[in-house]
C-alpha positions as CSV (number, residue, x, y, z in Angstrom):
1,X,10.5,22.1,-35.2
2,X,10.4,24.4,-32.1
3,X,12.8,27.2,-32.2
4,X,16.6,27.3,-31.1
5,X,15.6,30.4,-29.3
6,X,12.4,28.5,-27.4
7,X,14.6,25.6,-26.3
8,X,17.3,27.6,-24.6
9,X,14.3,30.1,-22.9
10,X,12.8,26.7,-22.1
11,X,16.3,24.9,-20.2
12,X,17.6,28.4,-18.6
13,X,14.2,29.4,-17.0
14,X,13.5,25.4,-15.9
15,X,17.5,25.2,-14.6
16,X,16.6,28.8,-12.7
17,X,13.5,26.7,-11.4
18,X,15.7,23.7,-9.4
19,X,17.4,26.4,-7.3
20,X,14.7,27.5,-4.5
21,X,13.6,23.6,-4.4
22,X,17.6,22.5,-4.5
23,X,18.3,25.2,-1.7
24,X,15.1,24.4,0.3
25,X,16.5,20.8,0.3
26,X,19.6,21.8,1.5
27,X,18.5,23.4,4.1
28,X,16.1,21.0,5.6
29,X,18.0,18.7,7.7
30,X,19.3,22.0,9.6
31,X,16.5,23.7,9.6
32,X,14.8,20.6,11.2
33,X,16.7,20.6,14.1
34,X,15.4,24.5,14.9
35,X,13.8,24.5,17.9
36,X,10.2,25.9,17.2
37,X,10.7,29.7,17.6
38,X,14.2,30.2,15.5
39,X,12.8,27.9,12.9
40,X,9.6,30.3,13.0
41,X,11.6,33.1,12.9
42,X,14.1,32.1,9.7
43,X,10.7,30.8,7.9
44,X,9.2,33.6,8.2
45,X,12.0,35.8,7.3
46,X,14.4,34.0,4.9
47,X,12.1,33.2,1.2
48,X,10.4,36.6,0.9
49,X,12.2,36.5,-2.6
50,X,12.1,32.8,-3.1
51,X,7.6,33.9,-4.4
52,X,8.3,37.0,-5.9
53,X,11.1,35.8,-8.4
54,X,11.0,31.6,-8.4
55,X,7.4,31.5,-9.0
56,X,7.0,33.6,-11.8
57,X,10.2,32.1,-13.2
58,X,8.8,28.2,-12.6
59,X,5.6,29.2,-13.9
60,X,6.8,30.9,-17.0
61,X,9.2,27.7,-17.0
62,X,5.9,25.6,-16.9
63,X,4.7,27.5,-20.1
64,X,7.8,27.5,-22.2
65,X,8.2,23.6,-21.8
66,X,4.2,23.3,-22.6
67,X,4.7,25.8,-25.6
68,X,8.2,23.8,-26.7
69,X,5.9,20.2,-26.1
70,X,3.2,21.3,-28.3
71,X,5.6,22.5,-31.1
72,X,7.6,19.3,-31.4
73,X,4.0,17.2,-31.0
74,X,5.0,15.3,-34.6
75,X,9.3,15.2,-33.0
76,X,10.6,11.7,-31.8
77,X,11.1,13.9,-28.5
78,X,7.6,14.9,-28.4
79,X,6.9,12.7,-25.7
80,X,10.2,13.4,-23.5
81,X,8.8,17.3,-23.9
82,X,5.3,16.1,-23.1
83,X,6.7,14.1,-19.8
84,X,8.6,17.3,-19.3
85,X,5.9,19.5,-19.0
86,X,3.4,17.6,-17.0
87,X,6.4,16.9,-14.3
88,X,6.6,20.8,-14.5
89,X,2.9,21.3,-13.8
90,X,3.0,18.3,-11.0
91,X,5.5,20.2,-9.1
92,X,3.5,23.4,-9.2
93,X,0.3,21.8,-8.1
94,X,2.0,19.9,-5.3
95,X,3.6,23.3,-4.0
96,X,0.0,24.3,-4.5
97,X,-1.7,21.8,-2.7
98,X,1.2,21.4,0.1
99,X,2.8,24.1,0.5
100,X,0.7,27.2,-0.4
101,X,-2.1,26.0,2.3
102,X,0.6,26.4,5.2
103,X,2.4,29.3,4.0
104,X,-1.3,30.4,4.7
105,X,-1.8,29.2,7.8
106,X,1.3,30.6,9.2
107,X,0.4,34.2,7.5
108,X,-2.9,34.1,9.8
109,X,-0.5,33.3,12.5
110,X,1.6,36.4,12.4
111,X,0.0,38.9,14.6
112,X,0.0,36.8,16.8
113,X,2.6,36.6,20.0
114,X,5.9,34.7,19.9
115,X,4.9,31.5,21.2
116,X,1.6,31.0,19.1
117,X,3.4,32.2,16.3
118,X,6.4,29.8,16.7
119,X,3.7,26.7,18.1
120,X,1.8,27.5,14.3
121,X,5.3,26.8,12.5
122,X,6.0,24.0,14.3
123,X,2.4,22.0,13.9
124,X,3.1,22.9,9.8
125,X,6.9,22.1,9.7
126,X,7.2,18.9,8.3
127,X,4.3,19.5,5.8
128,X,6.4,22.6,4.5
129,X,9.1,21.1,4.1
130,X,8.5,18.4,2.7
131,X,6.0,19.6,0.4
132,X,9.0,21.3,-1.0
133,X,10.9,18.3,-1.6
134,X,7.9,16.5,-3.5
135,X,7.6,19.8,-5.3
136,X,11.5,19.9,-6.3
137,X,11.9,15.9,-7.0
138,X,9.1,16.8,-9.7
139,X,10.8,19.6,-10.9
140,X,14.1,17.5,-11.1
141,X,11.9,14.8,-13.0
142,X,10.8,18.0,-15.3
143,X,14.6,19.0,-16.0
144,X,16.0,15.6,-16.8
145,X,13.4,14.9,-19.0
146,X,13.5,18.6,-21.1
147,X,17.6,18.3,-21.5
148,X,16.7,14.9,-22.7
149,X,14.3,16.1,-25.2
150,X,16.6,18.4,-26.2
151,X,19.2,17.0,-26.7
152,X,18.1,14.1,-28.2
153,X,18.5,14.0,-32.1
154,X,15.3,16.1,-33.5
155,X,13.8,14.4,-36.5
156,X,10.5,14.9,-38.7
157,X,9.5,11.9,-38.3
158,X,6.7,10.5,-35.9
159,X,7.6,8.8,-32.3
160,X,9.9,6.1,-32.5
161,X,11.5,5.0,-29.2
162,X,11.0,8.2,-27.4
């Protein structure tokens, strides 16, 4: 049975996890409506910490869940972990695949003056943003199915209904 001590690690860093996807949702709808150079300009300025503390907090999220999946492997939850895990891991490669590329593209764009700079963010725009929303529904997905495993009565026994 995985530890008392692994599950709440596992729920407080994955809860920490939903809030840069929640508050880039939040956002987008304003942020959308930007014209080109002041959405260039909050971009570029606004998520500085959003890499250096969310994505060491999601990916050490990512590992706790996997850790907390493979210890309840012979659980009726083990599958709700499992499911848990993997929607962890989706929403890091999507941000991966989607996201990271642009956050690239617009780092190569920053030398450069205003209006190429702010032209870059707006060709990219829409793939940022919603790239963040894929990544954050998967993350969701992650969540609900982690409290569910949790909470769900923890037995010896093999995989029943889960």
């Amino acid at each position: 049975m995985p530890s008392r001590a692994l599950q709440i690690i596992a729920l407080t860093l994955t809860a920490l996890g939903l809030a840069p996807g929640a508050a880039h949702l939040m956002e987008m709808p304003v942020k959308l409506a930007y014209p080109p150079a002041m959405y260039a300009s909050v971009t570029s300025t606004l998520y500085a910490w959003f890499g250096l503390v969310g994505g060491p907090v999601q990916v050490a999220a990512a590992l706790s869940v996997a850790v907390l999946a493979l210890q309840a492997r012979r659980l009726s939850a083990s599958r709700l972990a499992t499911a848990s895990a993997a929607a962890l891991l989706a929403s890091l490669l999507l941000w991966g695949l989607i996201v990271a590329p642009v956050n690239a593209a617009w780092a190569n764009a920053a030398g450069s003056d205003p209006a190429e700079f702010a032209a870059a963010y707006e060709q990219l725009r829409l793939r940022w943003e919603y790239g963040h929303a894929a990544a954050f529904i998967a993350w969701l997905a992650g969540w609900f199915a982690l409290v569910a495993a949790i909470t769900r009565p923890l037995d010896s026994g093999r995989n029943t209904a889960a």
